[in-house]
N, C-alpha and C positions, 0 to 999 in steps of 0.2 A: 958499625958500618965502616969499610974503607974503602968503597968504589970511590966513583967519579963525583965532586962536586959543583955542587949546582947553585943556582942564585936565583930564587923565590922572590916575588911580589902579586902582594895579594890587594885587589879592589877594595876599596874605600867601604864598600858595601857588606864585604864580606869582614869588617873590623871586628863584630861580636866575639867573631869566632878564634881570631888573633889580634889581642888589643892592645897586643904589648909593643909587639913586632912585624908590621905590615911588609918588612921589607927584610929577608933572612937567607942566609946560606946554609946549605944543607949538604951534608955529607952522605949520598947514599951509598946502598950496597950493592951495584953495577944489575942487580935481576930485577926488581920490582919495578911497577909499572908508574909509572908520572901519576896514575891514578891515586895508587897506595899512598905513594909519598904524600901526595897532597892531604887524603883521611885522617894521615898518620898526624899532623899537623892539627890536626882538631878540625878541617873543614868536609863536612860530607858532600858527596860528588854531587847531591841533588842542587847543592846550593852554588853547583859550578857552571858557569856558561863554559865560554870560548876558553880553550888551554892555550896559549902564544908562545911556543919557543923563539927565538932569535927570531921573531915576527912571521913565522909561518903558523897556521890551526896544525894541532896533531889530537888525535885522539887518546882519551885517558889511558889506553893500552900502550902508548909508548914509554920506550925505556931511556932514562936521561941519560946523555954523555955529558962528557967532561966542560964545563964552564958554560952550560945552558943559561940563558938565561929567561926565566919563568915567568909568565905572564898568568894571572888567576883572576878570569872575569865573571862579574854576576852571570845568572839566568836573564836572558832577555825577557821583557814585561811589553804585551803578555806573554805570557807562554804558555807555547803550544801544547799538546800532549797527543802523540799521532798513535792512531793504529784504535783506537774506541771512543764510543763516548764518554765528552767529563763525566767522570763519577768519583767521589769522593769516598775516604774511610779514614776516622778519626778514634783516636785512642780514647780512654778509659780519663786522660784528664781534660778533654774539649769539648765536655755537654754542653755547654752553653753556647759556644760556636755553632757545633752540629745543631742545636734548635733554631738560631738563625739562620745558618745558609737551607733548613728546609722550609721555613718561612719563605724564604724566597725562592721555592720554588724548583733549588738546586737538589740532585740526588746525592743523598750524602747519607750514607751506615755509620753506625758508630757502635762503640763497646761499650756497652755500662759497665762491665766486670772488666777485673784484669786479666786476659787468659794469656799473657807472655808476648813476645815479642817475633818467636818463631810462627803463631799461628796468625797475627795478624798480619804479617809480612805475608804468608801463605793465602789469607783471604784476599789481599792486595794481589796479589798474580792470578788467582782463581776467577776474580770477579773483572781483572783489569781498571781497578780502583786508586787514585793516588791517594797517598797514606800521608795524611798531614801530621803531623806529631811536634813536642817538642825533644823528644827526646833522640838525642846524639846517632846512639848507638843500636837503635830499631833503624834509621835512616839509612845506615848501613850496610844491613841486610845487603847480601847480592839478589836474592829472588823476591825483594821488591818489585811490582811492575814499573812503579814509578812513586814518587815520595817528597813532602816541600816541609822545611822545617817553619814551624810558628813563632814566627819573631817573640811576639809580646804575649806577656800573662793578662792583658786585660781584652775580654771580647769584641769589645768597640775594635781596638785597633786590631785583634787580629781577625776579624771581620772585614776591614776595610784594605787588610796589605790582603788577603787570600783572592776577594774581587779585584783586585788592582793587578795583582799577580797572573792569574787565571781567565779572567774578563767571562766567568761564566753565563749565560746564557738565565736571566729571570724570570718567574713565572711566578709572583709572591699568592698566597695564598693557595696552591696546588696541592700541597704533599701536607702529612700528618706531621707536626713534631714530634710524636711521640715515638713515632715508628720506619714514618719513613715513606711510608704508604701515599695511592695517590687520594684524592677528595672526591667526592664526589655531593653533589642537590643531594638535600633530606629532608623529607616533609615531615613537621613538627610531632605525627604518631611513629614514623620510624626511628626515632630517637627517643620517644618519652619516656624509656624505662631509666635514663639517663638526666631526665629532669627533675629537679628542683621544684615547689611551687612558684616561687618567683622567676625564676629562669621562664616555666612553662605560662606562663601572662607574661611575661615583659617581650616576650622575644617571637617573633615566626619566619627568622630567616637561619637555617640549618645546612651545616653541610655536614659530611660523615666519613672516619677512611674508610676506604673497600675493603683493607688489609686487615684491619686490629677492629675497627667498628667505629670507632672514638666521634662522637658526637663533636661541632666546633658552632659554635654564636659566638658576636662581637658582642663579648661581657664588660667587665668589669678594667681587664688589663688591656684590653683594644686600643685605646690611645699608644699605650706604650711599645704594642705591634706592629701600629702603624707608624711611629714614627721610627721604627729600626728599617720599616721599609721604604720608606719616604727617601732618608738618609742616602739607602743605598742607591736608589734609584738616581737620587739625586747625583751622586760618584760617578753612573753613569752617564748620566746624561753633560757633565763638566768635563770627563774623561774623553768625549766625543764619539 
């Protein structure tokens, strides 16, 4: 590159992604977009709020001149996502996530398999789905509809930054884990071929998906459901 150089600084928040050098000069090559530049840098746009040149907003399609100086702000919290409803779509490594946020009630697809990074990018515009991932460079994608990378490898917390993030809308106990599907009352013979002997005596309160079938009673794990919902609810209710 030998255009115009420019002078970078990136939000405290956004260190992950540059942890070396929060604060850098860059040489670019006078055509690409403020956008590129910034990707190019390791940070994906989903993870970009406000762009601040010499203290004015510009949008990522701008082209830097000479002795810019770069302002790179988080996503505001919550954030928004205009144009449909939240709905989620998570990759092939966030089952555990995607089983919580449909515990709670949120619409949220997910991949069991890997089928590549072109197709779920593709289901992500088709469905108008944000695509939470942790990976870089599916984020990237341009025909994402929309896209939030996952901080942390542990469910807890990226459970608690995606509500934080998001502030979706609760409904716990609505939708199937398994599937996705909504719930609905099932009385103890429309489920029995699904029973256990001890399930079918210990239990008479049934719900069932509409979608897949999937029989749900408060078994064995039920504490440990409820207190992932308890939790969240609780975020909400501190979050105000």
């Amino acid at each position: 590159m030998n255009g115009p150089e420019i002078h970078v600084e990136f939000a405290p928040e956004l260190s992950l992604f540059v942890p070396r050098a929060p604060r850098r000069t860059v040489v670019t090559d006078g055509v690409s977009t403020l956008g590129h530049v910034i990707e190019s840098l390791g940070v994906p746009l989903t993870e970009v709020g406000a762009l601040v040149v010499d203290g004015r907003t510009v949008p990522p399609s701008h082209i830097p001149g000479p002795a810019e100086h770069v302002a790179v702000r988080p996503v505001d919290r919550p954030q928004r996502v205009p144009g449909a409803p939240l709905r989620f779509l998570l990759d092939v490594h966030l089952g555990t996530l995607a089983r919580r946020l449909r515990l709670l009630g949120v619409d949220t697809a997910y991949e069991s398999t890997d089928i590549g990074d072109p197709a779920l990018a593709a289901r992500s515009a088709a469905e108008k789905r944000v695509m939470l991932s942790r990976d870089r460079g599916l984020l990237r994608r341009r025909e994402l509809w929309a896209g939030a990378f996952v901080y942390s490898t542990r469910p807890d917390d990226q459970l608690q930054d995606v509500l934080d993030r998001f502030a979706p809308d609760l409904r716990p106990w609505t939708r199937c884990t398994a599937c996705n599907g909504l719930l609905k009352e099932a009385t103890k013979a429309e489920v029995a071929d699904q029973l256990k002997g001890g399930t079918q005596r210990s239990y008479d309160v049934f719900a069932q998906c509409t979608d897949c079938g999937r029989a749900y009673w408060k078994g064995a794990h039920h504490d440990q459901l409820e207190a992932v919902v308890e939790r969240a609810l609780g975020m909400r209710t501190q979050g105000g």
